[in-house]
TORKOL-4160 file (C-alpha; in steps of 0.2 Angstrom, whole numbers, padded with zeros to 4 digits, m for minus):
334
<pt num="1" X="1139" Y="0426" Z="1339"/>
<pt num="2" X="1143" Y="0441" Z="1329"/>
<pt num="3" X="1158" Y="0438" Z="1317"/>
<pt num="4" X="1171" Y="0451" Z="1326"/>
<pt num="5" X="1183" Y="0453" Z="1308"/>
<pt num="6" X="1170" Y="0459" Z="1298"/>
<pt num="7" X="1168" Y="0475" Z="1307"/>
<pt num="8" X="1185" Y="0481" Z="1307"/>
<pt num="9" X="1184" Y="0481" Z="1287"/>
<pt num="10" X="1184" Y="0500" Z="1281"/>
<pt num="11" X="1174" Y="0499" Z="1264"/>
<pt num="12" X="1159" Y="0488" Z="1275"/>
<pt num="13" X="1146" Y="0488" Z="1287"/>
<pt num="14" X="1129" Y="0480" Z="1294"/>
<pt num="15" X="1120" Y="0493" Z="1288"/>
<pt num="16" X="1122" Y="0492" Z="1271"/>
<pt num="17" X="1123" Y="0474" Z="1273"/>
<pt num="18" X="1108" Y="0470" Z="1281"/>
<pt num="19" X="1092" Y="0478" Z="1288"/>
<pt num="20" X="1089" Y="0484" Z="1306"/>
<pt num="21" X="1082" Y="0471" Z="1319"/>
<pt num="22" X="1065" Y="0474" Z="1320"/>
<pt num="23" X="1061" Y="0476" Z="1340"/>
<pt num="24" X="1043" Y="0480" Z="1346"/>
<pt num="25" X="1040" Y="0489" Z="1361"/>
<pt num="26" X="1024" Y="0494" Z="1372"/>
<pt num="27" X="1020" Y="0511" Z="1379"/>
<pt num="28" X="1024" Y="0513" Z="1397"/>
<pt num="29" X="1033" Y="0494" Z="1400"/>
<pt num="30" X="1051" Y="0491" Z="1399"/>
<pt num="31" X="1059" Y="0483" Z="1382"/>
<pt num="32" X="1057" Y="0464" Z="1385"/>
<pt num="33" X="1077" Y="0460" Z="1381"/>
<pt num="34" X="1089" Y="0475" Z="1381"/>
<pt num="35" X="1098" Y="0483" Z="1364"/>
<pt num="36" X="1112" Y="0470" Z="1362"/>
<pt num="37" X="1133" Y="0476" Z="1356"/>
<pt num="38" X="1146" Y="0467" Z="1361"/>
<pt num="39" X="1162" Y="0479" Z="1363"/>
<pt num="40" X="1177" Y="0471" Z="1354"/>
<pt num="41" X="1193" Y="0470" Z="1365"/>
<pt num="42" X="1201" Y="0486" Z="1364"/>
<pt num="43" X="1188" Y="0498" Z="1356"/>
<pt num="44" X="1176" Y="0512" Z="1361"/>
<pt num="45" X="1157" Y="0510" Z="1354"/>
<pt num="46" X="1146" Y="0524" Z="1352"/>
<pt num="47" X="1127" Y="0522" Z="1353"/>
<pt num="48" X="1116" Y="0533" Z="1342"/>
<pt num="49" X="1098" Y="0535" Z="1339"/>
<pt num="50" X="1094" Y="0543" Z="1320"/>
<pt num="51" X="1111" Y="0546" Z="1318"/>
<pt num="52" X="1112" Y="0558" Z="1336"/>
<pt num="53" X="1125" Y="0551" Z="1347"/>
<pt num="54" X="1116" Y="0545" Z="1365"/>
<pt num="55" X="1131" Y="0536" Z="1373"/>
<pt num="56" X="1148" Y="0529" Z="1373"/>
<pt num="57" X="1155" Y="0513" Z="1380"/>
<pt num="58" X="1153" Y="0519" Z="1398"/>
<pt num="59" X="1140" Y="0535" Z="1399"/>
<pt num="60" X="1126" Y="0541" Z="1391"/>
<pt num="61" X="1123" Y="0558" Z="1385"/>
<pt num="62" X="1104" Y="0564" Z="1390"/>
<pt num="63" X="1103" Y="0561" Z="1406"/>
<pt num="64" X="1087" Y="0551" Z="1404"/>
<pt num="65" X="1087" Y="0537" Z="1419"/>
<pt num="66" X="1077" Y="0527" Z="1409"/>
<pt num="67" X="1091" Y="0523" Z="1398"/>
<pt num="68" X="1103" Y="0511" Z="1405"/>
<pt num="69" X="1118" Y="0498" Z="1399"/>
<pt num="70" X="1115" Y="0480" Z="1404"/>
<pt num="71" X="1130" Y="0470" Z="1403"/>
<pt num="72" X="1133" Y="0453" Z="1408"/>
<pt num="73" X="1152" Y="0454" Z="1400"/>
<pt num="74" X="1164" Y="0468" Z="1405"/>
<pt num="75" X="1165" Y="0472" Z="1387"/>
<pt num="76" X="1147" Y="0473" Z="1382"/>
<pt num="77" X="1136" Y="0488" Z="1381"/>
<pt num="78" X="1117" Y="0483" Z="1379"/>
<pt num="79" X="1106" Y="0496" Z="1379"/>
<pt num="80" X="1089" Y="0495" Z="1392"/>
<pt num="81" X="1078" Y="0506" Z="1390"/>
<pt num="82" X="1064" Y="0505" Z="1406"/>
<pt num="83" X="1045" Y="0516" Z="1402"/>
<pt num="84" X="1046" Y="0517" Z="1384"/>
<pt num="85" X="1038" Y="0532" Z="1377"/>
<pt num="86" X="1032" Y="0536" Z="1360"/>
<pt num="87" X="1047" Y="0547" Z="1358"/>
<pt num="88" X="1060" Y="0530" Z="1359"/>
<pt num="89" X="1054" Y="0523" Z="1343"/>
<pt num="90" X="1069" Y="0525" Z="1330"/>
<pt num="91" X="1084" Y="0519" Z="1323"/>
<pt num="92" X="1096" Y="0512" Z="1337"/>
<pt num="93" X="1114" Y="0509" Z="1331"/>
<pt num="94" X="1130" Y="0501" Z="1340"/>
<pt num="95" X="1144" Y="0506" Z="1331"/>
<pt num="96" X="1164" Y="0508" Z="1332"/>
<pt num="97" X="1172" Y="0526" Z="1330"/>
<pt num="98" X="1177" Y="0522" Z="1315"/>
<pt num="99" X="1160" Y="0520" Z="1309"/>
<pt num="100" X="1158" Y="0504" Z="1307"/>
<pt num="101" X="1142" Y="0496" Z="1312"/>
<pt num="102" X="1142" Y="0483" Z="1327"/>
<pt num="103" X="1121" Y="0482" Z="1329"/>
<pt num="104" X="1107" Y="0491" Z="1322"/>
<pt num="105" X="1092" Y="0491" Z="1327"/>
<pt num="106" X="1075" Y="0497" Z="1324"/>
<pt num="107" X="1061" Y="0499" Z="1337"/>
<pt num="108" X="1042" Y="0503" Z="1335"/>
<pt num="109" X="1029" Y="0501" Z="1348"/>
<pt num="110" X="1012" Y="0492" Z="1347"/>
<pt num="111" X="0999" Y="0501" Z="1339"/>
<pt num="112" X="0980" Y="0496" Z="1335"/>
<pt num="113" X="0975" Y="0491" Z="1317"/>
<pt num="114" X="0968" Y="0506" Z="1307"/>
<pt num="115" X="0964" Y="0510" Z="1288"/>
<pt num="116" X="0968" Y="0527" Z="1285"/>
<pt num="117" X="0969" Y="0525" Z="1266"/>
<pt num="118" X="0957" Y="0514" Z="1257"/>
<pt num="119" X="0946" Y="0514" Z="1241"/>
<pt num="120" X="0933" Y="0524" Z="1239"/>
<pt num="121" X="0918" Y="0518" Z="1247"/>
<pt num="122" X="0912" Y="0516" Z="1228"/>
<pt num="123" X="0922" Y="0510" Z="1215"/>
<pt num="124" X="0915" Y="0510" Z="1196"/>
<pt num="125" X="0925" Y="0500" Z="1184"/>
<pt num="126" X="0918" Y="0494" Z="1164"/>
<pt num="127" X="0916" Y="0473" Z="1162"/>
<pt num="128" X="0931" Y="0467" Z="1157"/>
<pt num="129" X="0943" Y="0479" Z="1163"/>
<pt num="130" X="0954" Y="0478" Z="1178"/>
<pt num="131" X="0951" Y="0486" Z="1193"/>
<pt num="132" X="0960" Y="0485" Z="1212"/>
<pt num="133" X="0955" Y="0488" Z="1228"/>
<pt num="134" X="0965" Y="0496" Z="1243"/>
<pt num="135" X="0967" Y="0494" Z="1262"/>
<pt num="136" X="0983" Y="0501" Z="1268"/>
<pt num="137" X="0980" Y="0495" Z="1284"/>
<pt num="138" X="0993" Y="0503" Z="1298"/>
<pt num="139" X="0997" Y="0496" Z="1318"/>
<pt num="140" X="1013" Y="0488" Z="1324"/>
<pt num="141" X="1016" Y="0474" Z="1324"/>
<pt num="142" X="1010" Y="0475" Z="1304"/>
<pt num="143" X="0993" Y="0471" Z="1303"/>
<pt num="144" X="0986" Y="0456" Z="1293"/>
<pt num="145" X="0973" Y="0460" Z="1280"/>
<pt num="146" X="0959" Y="0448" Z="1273"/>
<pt num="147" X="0947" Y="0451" Z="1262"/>
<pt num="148" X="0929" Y="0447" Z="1263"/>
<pt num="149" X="0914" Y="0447" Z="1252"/>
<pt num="150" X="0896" Y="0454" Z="1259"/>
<pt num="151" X="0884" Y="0441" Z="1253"/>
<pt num="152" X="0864" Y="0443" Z="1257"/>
<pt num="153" X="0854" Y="0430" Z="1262"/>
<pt num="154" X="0836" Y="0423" Z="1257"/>
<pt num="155" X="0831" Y="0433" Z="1275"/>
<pt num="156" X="0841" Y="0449" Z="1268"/>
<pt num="157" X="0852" Y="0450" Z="1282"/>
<pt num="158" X="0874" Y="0451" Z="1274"/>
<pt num="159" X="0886" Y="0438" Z="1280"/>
<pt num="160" X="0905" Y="0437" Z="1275"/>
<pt num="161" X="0912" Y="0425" Z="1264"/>
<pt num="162" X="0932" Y="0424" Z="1265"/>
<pt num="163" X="0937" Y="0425" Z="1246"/>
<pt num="164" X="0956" Y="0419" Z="1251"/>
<pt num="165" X="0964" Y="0435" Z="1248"/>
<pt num="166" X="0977" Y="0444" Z="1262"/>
<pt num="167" X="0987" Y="0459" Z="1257"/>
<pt num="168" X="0983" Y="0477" Z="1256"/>
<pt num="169" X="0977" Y="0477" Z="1239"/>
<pt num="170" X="0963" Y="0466" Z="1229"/>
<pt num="171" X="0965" Y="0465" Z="1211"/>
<pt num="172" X="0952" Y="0459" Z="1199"/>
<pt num="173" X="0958" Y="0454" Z="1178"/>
<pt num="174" X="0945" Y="0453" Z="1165"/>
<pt num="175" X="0930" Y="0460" Z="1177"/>
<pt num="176" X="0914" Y="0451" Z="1176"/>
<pt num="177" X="0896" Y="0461" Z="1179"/>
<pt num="178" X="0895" Y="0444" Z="1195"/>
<pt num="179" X="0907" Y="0454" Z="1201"/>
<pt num="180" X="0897" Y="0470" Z="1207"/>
<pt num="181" X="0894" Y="0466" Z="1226"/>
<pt num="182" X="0903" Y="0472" Z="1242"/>
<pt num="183" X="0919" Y="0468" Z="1246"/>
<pt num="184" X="0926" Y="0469" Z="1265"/>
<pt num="185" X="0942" Y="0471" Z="1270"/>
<pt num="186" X="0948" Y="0467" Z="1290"/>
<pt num="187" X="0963" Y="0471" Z="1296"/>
<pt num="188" X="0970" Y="0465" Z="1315"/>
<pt num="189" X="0984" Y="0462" Z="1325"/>
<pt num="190" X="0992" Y="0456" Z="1343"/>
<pt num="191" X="0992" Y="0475" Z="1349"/>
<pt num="192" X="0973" Y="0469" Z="1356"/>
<pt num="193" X="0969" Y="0451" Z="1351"/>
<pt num="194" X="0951" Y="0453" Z="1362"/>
<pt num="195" X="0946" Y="0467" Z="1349"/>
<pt num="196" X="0936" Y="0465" Z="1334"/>
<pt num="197" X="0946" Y="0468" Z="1318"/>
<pt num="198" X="0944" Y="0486" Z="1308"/>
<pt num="199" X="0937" Y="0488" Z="1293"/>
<pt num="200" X="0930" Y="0495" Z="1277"/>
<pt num="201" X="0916" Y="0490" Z="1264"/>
<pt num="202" X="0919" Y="0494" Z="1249"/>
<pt num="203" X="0906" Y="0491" Z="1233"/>
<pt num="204" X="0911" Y="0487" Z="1217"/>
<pt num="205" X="0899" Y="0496" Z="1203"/>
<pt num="206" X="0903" Y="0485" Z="1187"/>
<pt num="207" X="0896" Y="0495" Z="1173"/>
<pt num="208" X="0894" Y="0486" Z="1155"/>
<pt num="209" X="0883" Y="0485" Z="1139"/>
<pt num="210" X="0865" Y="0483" Z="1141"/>
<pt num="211" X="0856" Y="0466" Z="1137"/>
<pt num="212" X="0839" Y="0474" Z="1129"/>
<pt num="213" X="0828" Y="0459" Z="1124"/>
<pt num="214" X="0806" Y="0465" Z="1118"/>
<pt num="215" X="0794" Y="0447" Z="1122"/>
<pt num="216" X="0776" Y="0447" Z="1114"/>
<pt num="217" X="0760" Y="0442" Z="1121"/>
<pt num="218" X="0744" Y="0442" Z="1109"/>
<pt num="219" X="0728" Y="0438" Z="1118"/>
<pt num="220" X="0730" Y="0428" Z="1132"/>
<pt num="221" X="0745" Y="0417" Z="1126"/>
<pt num="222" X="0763" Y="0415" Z="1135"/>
<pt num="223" X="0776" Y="0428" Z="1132"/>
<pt num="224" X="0791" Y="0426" Z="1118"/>
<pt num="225" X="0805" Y="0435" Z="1113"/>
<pt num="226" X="0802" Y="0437" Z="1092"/>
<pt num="227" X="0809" Y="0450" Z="1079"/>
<pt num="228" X="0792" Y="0446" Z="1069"/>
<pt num="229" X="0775" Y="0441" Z="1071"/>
<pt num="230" X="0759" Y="0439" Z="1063"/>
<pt num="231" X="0743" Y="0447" Z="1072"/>
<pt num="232" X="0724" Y="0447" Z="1067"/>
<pt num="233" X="0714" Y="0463" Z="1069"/>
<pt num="234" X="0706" Y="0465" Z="1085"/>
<pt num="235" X="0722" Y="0456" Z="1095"/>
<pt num="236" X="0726" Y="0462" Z="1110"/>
<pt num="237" X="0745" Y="0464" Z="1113"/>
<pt num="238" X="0758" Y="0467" Z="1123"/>
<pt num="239" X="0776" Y="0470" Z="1122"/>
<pt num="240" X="0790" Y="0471" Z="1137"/>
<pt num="241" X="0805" Y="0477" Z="1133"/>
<pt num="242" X="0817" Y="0468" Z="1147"/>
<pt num="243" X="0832" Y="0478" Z="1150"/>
<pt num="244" X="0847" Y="0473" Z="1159"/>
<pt num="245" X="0859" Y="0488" Z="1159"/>
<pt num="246" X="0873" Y="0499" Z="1169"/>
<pt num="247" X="0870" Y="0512" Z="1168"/>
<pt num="248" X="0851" Y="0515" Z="1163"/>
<pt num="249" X="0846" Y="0533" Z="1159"/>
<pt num="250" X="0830" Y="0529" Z="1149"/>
<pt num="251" X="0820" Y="0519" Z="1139"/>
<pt num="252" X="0809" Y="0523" Z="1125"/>
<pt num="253" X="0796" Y="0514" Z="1114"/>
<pt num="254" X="0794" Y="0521" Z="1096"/>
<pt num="255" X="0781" Y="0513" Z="1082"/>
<pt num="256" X="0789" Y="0517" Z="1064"/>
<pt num="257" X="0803" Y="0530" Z="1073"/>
<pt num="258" X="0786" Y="0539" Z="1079"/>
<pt num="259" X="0790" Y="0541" Z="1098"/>
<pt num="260" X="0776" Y="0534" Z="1110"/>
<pt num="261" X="0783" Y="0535" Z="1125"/>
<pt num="262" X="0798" Y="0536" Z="1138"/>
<pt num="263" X="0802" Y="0532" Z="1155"/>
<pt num="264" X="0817" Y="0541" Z="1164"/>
<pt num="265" X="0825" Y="0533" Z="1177"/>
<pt num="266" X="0823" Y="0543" Z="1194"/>
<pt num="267" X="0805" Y="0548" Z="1187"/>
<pt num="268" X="0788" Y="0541" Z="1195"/>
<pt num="269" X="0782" Y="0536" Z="1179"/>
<pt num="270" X="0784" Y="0534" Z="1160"/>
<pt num="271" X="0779" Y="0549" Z="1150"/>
<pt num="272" X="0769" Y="0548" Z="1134"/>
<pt num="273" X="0773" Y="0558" Z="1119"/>
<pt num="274" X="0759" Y="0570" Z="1117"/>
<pt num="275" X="0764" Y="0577" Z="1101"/>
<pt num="276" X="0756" Y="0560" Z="1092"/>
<pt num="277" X="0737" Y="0562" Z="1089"/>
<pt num="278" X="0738" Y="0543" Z="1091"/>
<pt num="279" X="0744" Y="0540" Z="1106"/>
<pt num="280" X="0729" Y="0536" Z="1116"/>
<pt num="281" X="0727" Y="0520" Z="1107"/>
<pt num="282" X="0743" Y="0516" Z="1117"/>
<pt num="283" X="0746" Y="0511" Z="1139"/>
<pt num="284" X="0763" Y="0512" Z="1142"/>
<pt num="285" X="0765" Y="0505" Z="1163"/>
<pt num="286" X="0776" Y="0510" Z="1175"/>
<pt num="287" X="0793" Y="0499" Z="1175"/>
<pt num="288" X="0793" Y="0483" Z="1183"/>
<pt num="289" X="0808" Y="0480" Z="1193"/>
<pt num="290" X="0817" Y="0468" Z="1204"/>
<pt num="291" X="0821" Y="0471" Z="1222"/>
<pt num="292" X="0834" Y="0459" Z="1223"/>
<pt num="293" X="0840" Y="0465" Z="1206"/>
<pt num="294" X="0841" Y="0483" Z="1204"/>
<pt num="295" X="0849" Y="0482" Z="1187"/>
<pt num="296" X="0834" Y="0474" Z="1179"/>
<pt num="297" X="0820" Y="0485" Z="1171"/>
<pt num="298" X="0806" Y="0480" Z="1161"/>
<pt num="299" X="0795" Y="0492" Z="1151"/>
<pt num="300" X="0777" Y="0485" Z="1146"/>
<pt num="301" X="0769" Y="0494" Z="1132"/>
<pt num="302" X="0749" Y="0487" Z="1127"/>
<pt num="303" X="0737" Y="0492" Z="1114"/>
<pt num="304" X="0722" Y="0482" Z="1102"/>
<pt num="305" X="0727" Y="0481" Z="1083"/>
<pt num="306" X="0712" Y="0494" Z="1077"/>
<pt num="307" X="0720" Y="0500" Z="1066"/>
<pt num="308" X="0729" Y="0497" Z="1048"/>
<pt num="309" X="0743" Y="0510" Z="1055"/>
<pt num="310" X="0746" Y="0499" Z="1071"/>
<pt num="311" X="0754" Y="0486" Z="1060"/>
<pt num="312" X="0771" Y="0493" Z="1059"/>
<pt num="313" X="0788" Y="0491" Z="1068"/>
<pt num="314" X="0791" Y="0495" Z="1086"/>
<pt num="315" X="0807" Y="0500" Z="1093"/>
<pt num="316" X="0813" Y="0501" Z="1111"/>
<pt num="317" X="0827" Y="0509" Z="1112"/>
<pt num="318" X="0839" Y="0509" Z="1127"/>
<pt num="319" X="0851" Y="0526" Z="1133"/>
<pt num="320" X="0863" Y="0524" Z="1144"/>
<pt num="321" X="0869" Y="0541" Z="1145"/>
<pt num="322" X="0882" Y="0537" Z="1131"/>
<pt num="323" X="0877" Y="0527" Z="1119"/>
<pt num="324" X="0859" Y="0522" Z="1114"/>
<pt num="325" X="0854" Y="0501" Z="1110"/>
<pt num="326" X="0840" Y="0497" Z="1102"/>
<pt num="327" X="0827" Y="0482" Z="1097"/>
<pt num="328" X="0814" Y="0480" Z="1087"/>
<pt num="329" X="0799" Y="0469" Z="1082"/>
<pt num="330" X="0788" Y="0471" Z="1067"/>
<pt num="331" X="0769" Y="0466" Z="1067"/>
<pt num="332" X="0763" Y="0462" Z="1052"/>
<pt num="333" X="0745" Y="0456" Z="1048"/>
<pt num="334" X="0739" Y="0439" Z="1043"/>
């Protein structure tokens, strides 16, 4: 029962005291319970909706015969409103001609989950940074929002995995390159419980420094990664340089700062550099790459030591678009 004193105070009422009382409606039905305001003894109310007057204690004022008072008390004037349309929603008040505010009221009806607003369907953030994520999810009653991560499976086919996260927005700290993968969010309410949730994928490009790593193979041995090594003339060998970079523009094999050859991503193959009259002592292969890993690149480069000048330092070096990394490995003869 509302506390009948408390409205006849002059500097106060419910609406700066409290919020409206939520009330959800559906297009076309009635409202399940009717607008409540108890009248106190002796005084006129006035019903408004966004501030425009609709009725007083005894009539209401646009002639709409959906509207109607429903009292069980002399004294009372609940509001019924029968059909509602999508016009009704507002801000319904009960109030005392002096202003101050009996009940107030605030009625939306049912609407499907959408996301009108979200991230970009691709979202490029540097390792350890901080990025977030948006679903501003709309519907009445609010919807719920959960977020999902896309995971592929050993038959390549994506299944979600519930992260725990609810809420329009999901913030990462400190961000790892684990972290580049899909993210899902669902949003649903009661407006249609039979009705799949909506939703938005959104994927998470995590760029960071390249790991650049050159492993050796002379003869027919096992691959290592060295800085140094001793060969024989005659050897065969080869050297990979194994990149793990993004972004990844293109990488380049040099013997003593002499290019040999390059290979740009988006190209078919690797390029030699014909300017060097002893390049054809060199096969640089197409990349070698992963399909479940498309971050991973590895660039052979093979050649027999038949020459004095073979023995020298070679250089991959690494550009990605920025900034340029580079390794090396020095063969030197026995």
């Amino acid at each position: 029962m509302h506390n009948r004193s408390a409205v006849q105070l002059p500097c106060l009422s419910l609406t700066v005291c409290t919020d409206p009382v939520s009330v959800i409606g559906e297009s076309g039905s009635n409202l399940a319970y009717p607008l409540e305001c108890e009248r106190p003894t002796g005084f006129d109310i006035l019903w408004s909706k966004d501030q425009t007057p609709i009725a007083n204690s005894t009539a209401f004022f646009n002639k709409d015969d959906r509207y109607s008072f429903k009292n069980r008390y002399l004294m009372d004037s609940h509001l019924m409103i029968n059909s509602l349309k999508k016009t009704d929603e507002g801000n319904y008040t009960c109030k005392l001609l002096n202003g101050s505010v009996i009940r107030d009221y605030l009625l939306k009806l049912k609407e499907e989950a959408a996301i009108p607003v979200a991230s970009e369907p691709r979202v490029s953030v540097w390792e350890y940074n901080e990025v977030r994520l948006w679903c501003n999810a709309t519907g009445v009653p609010e919807p719920k929002v959960t977020w999902y991560v896309l995971e592929t499976t050993n038959q390549q086919t994506e299944v979600l995995r519930d992260i725990g996260i609810q809420g329009r927005m999901l913030g990462i700290k400190n961000v790892s390159r684990e972290c580049a993968t899909k993210f899902q969010c669902n949003a649903s309410n009661n407006y249609n419980e039979k009705k799949n949730p909506v939703s938005k994928v959104i994927l998470l490009d995590v760029k960071f420094v390249p790991d650049v790593n050159i492993k050796v193979k002379i003869n027919n041995g096992s691959f290592s990664v060295e800085t140094s090594i001793l060969s024989d003339r005659k050897d065969s060998i080869e050297l990979v340089c194994d990149v793990f970079a993004n972004p990844l523009t293109k990488i380049t094999w040099y013997r003593n700062k002499v290019k040999i050859g390059h290979y740009t991503v988006g190209e078919i193959g690797p390029e030699k550099n014909a300017e060097d009259r002893d390049n054809n002592v060199y096969t640089i292969s197409n990349i070698q790459t992963t399909p479940t890993e498309p971050r991973f690149w590895a660039f052979p480069l093979r050649f027999q030591m038949d020459g004095v000048f073979m023995f020298a330092k070679y250089q991959c070096e690494v550009d990605t678009g920025k900034k340029n990394f580079v390794k090396y490995i020095e063969i030197k003869q026995k």
